[in-house]
MITI-872388 format. One line per 10 residues: number of its first residue (from 1); their letters; for each residue x, y negated, z negated of C-alpha. Coordinates in nm, 2 decimals. Last residue first. Example, Ala and Ser with C-alpha at 12.3 -4.5 7.8 and 13.67 -1.06 7.14 Angstrom:
<sites>
2 = SA = 1.37,0.11,-0.71 ~ 1.23,0.45,-0.78
</sites>
This chain:
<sites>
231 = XXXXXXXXXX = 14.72,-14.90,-12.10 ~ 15.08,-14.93,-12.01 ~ 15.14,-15.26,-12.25 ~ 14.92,-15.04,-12.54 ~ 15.12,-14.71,-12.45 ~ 15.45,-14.94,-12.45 ~ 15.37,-15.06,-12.77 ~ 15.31,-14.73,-12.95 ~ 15.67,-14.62,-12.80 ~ 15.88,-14.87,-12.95
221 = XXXXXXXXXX = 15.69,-14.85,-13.25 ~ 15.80,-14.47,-13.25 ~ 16.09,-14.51,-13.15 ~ 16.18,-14.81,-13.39 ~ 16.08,-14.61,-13.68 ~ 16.27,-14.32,-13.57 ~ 16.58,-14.51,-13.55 ~ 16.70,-14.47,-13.92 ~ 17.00,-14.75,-13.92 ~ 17.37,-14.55,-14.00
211 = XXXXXXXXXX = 17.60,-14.81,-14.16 ~ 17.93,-14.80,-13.93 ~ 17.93,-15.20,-13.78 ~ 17.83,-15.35,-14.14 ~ 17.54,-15.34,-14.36 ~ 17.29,-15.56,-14.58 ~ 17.53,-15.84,-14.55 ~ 17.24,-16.06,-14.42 ~ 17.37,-16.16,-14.11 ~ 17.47,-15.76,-14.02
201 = XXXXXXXXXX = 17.11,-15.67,-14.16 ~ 16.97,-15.94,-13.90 ~ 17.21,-15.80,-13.65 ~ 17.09,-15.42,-13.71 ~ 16.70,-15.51,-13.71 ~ 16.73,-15.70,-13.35 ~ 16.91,-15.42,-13.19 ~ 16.64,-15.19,-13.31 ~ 16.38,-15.36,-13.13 ~ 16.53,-15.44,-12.87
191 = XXXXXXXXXX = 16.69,-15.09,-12.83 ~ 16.35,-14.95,-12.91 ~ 16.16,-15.19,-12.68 ~ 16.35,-15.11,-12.38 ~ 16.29,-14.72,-12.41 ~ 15.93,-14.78,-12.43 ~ 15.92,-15.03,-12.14 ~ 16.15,-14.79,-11.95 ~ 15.92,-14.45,-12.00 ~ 15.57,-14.66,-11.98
181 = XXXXXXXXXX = 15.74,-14.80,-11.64 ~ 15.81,-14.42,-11.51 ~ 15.48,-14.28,-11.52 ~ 15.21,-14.33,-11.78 ~ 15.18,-13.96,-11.90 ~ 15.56,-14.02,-11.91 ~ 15.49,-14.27,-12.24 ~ 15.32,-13.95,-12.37 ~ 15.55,-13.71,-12.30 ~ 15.87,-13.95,-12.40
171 = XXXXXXXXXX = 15.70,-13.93,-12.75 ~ 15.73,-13.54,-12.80 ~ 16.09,-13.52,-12.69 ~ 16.16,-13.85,-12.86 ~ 16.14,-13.68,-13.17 ~ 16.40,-13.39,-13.09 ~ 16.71,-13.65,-12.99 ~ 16.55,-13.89,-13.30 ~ 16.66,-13.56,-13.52 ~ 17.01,-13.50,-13.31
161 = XXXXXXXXXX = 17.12,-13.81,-13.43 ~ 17.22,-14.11,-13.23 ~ 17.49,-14.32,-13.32 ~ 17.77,-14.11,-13.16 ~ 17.94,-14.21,-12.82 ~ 18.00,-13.90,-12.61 ~ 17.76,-13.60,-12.77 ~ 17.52,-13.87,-12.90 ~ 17.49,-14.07,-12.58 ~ 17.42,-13.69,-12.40
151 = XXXXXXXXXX = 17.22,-13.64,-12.63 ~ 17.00,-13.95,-12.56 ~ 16.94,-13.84,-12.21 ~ 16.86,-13.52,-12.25 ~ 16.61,-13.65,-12.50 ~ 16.49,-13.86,-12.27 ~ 16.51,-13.58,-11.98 ~ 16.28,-13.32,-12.09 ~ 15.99,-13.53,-12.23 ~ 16.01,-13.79,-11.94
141 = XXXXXXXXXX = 16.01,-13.47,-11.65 ~ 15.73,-13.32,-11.88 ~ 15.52,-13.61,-11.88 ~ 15.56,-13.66,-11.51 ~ 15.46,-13.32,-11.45 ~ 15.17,-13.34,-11.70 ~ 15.08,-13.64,-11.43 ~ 15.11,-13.47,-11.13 ~ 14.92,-13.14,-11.23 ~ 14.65,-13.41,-11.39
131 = XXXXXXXXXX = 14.57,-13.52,-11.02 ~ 14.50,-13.16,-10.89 ~ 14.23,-13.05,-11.14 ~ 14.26,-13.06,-11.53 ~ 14.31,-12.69,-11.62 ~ 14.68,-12.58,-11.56 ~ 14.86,-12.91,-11.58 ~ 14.63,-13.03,-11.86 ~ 14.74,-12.65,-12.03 ~ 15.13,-12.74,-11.96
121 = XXXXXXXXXX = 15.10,-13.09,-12.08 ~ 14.90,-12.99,-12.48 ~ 15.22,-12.69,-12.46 ~ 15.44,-12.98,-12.42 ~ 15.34,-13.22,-12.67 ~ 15.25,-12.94,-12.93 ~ 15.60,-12.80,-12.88 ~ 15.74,-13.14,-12.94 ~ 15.53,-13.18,-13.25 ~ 15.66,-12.87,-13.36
111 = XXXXXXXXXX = 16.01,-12.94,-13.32 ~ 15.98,-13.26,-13.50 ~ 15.84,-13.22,-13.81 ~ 15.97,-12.89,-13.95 ~ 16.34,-13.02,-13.80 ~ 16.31,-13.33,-14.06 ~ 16.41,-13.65,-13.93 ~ 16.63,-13.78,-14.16 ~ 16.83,-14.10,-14.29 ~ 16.63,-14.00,-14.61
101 = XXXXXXXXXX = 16.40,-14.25,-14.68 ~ 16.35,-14.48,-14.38 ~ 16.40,-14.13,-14.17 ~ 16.12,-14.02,-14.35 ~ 15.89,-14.24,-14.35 ~ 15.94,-14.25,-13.97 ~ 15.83,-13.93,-13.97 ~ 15.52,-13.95,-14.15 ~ 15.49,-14.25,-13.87 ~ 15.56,-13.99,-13.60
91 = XXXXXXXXXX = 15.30,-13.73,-13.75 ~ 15.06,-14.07,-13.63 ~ 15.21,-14.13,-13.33 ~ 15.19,-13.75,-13.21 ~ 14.87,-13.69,-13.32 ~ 14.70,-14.00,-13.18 ~ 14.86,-13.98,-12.88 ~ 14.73,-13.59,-12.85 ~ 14.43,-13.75,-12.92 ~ 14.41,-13.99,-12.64
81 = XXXXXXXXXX = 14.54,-13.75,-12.39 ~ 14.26,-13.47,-12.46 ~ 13.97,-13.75,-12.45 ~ 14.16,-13.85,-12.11 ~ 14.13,-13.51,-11.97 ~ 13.77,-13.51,-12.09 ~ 13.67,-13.76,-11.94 ~ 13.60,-14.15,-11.97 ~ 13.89,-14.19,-12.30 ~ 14.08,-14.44,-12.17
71 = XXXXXXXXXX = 14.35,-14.64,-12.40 ~ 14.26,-15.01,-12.54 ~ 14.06,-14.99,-12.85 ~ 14.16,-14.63,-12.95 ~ 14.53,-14.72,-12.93 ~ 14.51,-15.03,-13.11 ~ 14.32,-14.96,-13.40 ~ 14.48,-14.63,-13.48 ~ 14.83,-14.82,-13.48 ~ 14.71,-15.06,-13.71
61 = XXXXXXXXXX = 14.58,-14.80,-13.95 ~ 14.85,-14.58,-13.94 ~ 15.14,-14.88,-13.97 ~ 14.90,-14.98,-14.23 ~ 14.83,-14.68,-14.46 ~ 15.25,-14.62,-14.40 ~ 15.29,-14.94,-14.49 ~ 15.07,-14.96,-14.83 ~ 15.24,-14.61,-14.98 ~ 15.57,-14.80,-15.01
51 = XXXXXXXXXX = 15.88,-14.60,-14.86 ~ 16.07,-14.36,-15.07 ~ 16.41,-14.49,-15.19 ~ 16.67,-14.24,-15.17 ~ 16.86,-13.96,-15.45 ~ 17.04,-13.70,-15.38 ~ 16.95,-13.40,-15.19 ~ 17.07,-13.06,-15.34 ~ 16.70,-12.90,-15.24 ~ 16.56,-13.05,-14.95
41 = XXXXXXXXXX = 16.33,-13.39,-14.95 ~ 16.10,-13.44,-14.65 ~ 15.76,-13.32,-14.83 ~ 15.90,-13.60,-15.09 ~ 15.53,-13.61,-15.32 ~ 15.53,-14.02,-15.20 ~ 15.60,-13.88,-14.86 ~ 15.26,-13.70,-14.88 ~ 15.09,-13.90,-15.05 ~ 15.16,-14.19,-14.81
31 = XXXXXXXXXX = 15.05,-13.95,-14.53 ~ 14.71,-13.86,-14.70 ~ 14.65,-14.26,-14.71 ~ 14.74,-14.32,-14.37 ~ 14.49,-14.07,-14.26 ~ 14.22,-14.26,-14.46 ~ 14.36,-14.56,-14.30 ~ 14.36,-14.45,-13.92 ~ 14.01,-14.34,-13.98 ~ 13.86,-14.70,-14.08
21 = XXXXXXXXXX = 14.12,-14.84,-13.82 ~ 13.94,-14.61,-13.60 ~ 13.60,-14.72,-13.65 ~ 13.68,-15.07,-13.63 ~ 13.93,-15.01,-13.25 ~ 13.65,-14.82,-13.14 ~ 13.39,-15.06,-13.20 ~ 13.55,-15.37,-13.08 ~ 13.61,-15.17,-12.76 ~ 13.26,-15.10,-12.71
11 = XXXXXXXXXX = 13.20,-15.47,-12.76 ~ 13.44,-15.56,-12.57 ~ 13.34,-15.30,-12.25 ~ 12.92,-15.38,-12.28 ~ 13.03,-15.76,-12.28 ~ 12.93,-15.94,-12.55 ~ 12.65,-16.23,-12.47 ~ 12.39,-15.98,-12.58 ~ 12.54,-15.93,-12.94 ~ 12.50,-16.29,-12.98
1 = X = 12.80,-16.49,-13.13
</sites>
């Protein structure tokens, strides 16, 4: 194919979504030594089963890809969004690791990510003109109620712990940046999602109605998808 038969958009696109899966990787490789060196492990912990190096450089590299490919960055509102997704998907994957690992999101990961989330809303709200006040709104609404929301399920009916409560703090922001449809798509694909990975371990015999499944893989994939679908 001719370069001049591309259109100006694809092949910009095409670009972004090389260059950053070129990015994505090296950063996926500085997350895979980092789990691989236990940064999530606490003293007394037994033993776990670190994730492989490779998909964490993929899930990083794919994710990279995707988001820089098909998310706006025209302004520089929308250059601030697009890396604040970045960040937060990406620290989510370390995360992820994690909880695969461990059955544990780590407080030193979350809670800061959250507070980067928020305080990256608040200064949008403050400095990006009148139509970025109603969309960091949004985002804070989504980041203050999901998690609301899901501790609520935890306090009443268990399942939930209080580490995917504090990570989908920082992930409902960015799915509220979209408005309410990014916030349901996400949420719908992380009980699909995970739904779908507990009754395949149930007909494998790999676990039974009480074995604890690590969500925050599932939120976070749940939540890369719906920024993509939302895009």
């Amino acid at each position: 194919m001719h370069l001049a038969a591309v259109e100006p958009s694809t092949l910009t696109s095409a670009i972004a979504a090389a260059m950053a899966c070129v990015s994505g990787a090296g950063i996926g490789r500085l997350l895979a030594g980092l789990h691989r060196r236990g940064w999530y492990r606490r003293a007394g912990d037994g033993p776990c089963a670190p994730v492989p190096g490779t998909s964490i450089v993929l899930a990083t590299a794919g994710i990279w890809s995707v988001l820089a490919a098909t998310l706006p960055a025209a302004g520089l509102v929308d250059a601030v969004v697009l890396w604040l997704d970045l960040v937060v998907v990406t620290v989510a994957v370390l995360l992820s690791a994690a909880d695969v690992a461990q059955r544990r999101l780590p407080d030193v990961g979350t809670i800061p990510l959250a507070a980067l989330a928020v305080a990256v809303m608040l200064a949008i709200g403050l400095f990006g003109g009148p139509s970025a006040v109603v969309t960091s709104r949004q985002a804070l609404a989504a980041g203050l109620a999901v998690p609301l929301v899901l501790a609520a399920i935890t306090l009443t009916a268990g399942g939930i712990g209080l580490g995917d409560v504090k990570l989908s703090c920082s992930l409902a922001v960015l799915l509220g940046l979209r408005g309410l449809d990014a916030v349901l798509t996400g949420a719908f694909l992380v009980v699909v999602l995970a739904g779908a990975w507990a009754v395949l371990l149930l007909a494998r015999g790999r676990a039974d109605r009480h074995t604890a499944i690590a969500l925050g893989p599932f939120l976070t994939a749940g939540t890369a998808v719906a920024l993509v679908v939302g895009a």
